[in-house]
C-alpha positions in Angstrom: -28.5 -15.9 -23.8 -30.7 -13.6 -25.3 -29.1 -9.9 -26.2 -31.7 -7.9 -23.9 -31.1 -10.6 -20.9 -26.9 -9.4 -21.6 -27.3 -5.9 -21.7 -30.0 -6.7 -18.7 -27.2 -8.3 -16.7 -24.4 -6.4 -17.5 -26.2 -3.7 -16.5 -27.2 -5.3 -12.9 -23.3 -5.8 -12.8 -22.4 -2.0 -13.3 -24.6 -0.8 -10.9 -23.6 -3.2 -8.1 -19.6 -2.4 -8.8 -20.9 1.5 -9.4 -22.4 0.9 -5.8 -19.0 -0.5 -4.2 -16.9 2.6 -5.8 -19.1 4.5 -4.5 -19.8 5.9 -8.0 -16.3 5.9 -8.9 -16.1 3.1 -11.3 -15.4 2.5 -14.8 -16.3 -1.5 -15.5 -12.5 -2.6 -14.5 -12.6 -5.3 -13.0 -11.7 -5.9 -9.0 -7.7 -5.6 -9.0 -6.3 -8.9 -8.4 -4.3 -7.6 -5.0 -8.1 -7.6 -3.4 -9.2 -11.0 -1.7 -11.7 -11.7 1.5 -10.6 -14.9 3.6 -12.8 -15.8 7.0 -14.5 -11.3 7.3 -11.5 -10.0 6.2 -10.0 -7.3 3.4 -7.0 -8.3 2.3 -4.8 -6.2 0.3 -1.7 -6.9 -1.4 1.1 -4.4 -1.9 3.9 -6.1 -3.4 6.9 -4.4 -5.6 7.3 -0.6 -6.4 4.9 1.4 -5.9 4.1 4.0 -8.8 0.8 5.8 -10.2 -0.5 5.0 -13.7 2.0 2.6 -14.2 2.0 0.4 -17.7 1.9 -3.1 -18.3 5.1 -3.8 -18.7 5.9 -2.0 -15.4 3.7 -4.6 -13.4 5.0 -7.4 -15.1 8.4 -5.9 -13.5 7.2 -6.0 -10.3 5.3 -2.6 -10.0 2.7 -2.0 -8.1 -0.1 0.8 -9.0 -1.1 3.1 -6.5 -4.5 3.3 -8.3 -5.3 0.0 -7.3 -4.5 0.1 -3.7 -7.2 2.8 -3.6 -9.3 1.1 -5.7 -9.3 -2.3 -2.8 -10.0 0.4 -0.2 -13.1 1.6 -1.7 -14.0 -2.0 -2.1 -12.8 -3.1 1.4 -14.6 0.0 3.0 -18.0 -1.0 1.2 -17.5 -5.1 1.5 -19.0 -7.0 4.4 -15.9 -7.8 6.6 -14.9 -7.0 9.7 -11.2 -6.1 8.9 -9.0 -5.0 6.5 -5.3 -6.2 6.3 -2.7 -4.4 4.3 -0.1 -7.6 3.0 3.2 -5.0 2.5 6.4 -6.5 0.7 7.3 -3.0 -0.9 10.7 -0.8 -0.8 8.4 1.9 -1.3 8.3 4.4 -4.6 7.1 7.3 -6.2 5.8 9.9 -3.5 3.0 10.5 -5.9 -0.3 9.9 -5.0 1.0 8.7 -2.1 -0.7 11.3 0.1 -3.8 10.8 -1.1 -4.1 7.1 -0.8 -2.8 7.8 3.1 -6.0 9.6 3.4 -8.2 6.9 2.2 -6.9 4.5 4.5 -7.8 7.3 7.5 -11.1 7.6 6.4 -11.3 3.6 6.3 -10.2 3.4 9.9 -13.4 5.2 10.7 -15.5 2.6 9.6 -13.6 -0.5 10.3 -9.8 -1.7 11.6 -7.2 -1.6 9.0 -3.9 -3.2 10.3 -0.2 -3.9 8.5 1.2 -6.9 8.3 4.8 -7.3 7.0 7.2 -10.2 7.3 9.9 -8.7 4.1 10.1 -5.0 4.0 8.0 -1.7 4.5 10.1 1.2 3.6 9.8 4.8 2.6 6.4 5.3 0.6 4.9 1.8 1.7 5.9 2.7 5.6 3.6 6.5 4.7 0.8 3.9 4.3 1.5 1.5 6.8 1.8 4.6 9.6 -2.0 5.6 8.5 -3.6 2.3 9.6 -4.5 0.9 13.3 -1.6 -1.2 13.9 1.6 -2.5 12.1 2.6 -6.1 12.8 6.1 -7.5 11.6 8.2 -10.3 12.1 11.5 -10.1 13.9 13.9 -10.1 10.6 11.5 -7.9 8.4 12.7 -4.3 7.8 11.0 -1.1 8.5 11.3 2.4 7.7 13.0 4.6 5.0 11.2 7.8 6.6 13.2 10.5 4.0 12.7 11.9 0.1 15.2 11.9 -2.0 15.7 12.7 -5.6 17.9 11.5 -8.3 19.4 13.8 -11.5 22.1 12.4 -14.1 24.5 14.7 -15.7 26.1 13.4 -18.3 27.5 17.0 -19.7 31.1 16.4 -18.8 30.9 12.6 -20.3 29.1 14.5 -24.0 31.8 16.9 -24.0 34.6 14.3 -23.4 33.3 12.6 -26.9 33.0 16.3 -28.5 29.4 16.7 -28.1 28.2 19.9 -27.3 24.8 20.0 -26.9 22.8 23.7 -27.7 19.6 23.8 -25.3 17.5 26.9 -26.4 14.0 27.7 -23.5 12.0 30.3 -22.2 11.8 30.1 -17.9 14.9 30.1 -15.7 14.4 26.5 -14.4 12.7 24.7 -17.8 15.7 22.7 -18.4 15.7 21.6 -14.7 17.1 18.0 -14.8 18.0 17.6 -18.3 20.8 14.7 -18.5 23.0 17.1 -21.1 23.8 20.0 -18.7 24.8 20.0 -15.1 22.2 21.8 -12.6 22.2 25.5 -11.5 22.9 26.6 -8.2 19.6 28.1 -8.3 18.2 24.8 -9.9 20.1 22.8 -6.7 18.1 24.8 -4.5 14.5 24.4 -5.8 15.0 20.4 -5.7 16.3 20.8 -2.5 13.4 23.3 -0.9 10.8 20.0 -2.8 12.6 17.5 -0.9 12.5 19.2 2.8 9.1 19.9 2.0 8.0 16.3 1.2 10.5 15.0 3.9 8.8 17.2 6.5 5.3 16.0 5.7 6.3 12.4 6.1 7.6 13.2 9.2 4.2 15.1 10.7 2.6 12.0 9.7 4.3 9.6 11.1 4.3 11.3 14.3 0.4 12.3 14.6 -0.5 8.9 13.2 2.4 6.7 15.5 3.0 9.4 18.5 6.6 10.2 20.0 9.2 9.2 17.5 12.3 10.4 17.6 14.0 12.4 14.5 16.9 10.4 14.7 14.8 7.8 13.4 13.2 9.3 10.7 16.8 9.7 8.5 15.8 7.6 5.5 17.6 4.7 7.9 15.7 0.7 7.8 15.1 -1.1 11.1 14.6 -4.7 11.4 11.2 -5.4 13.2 12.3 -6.2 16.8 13.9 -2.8 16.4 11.3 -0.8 15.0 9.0 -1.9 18.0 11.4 -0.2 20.2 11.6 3.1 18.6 8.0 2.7 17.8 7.7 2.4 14.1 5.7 -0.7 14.5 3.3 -2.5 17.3 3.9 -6.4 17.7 5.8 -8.7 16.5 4.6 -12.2 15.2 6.1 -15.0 13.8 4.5 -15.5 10.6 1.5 -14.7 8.8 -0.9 -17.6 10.1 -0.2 -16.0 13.2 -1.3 -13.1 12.4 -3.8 -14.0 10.9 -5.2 -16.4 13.7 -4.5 -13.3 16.3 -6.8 -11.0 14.9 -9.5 -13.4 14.0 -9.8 -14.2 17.5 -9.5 -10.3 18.4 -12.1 -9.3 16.1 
């Protein structure tokens, strides 16, 4: 192929996936958790969730938070009728998180975007499975994990056990927050704390003006397997499996 007829078609090629990004696009490619089958989006989430995550970290089973937006921008420009979120995820880092929520509300303005999950749907996951039109899991799947938490290792009393004392010089009361070497302040306690309620009481205004009445008893970082959650509301209908999902809402659509 001729060089002008290459840059001629890469360039067709950028504008097109410019066009689907809706200008937000850098020539990466479409992730690979994106796929159409029969008019529908479907969407992958699989593994930890985290935001600019590394190579390594999705060979571990990581999944980028960045690229589940990126399928919604695709799914909200593609011609289909639907778009399926496939959730297998304990859930993750809160970051990002919010803002990928959004996304999928917008998306339900233009077309239905549903949950399936037959394995787990906890914490982070569960914030984006509670923005979409309907959450469908199988009886023995689990659901929930509405709570924040954070975790800090002090190793201080194990350093000075082996005669390691450890001199930590900073400017700000709370730059040292978290260091390993040093056990937390009670002031330091506090400001975690006061982060956590915060994020724990924005889950919970979600899931109730997304879901309606659910009870705070329920949202205590607690799972529920899927026959339960239907009860207390953290999910819609159950179905055996996913061709029968996936046969229900071609014929609803």
């Amino acid at each position: 192929m001729p060089k002008l007829q290459s840059q001629s078609f890469l360039t067709r090629i950028h504008m097109l996936a410019k066009k689907m990004f809706n200008g937000d696009f850098s020539m990466s490619m479409v992730p690979s958790i994106y796929s159409e089958v029969n008019g529908m989006s479907i969407i992958h989430i699989d593994g930890i969730i985290g935001k600019k995550i590394s190579k390594t970290e999705k060979d571990s089973g990581y999944i980028d938070i960045d690229d589940i937006v990126k399928s919604l921008k695709i799914a909200a420009n593609a011609d289909t009728q639907c778009v399926i979120l496939c959730i297998n995820s304990p859930g993750g880092s809160s970051t990002g998180i919010q803002e990928a929520g959004d996304v999928i509300k917008k998306l339900t303005e233009i077309k239905p975007v549903v949950t399936f999950c037959d394995t787990i749907c906890a914490s982070a996951a569960y914030w984006l499975a509670s923005c979409t039109n309907g959450i469908f899991v199988t009886p023995s799947s689990e659901v929930g994990s509405i709570g924040v938490y954070a975790k800090v290792l002090d190793m201080s009393e194990n350093l000075a056990m082996q005669g390691i004392n450890i001199q930590i010089f900073s400017a700000g009361s709370m730059k040292t927050m978290g260091q390993g070497d040093k056990p937390l302040t009670e002031e330091e306690c506090k400001f975690i704390q006061d982060d956590i309620d915060e994020q724990w009481m924005k889950f919970k205004t979600l899931v109730i003006e997304n879901r309606g009445l659910v009870e705070e008893s329920t949202m205590q970082g607690q799972l529920f397997s899927g026959e339960k959650a239907i009860d207390i509301n953290l999910a819609d209908e159950i179905v055996s499996d996913f061709d029968t999902f996936l046969s229900q809402v071609t014929t609803e659509m």
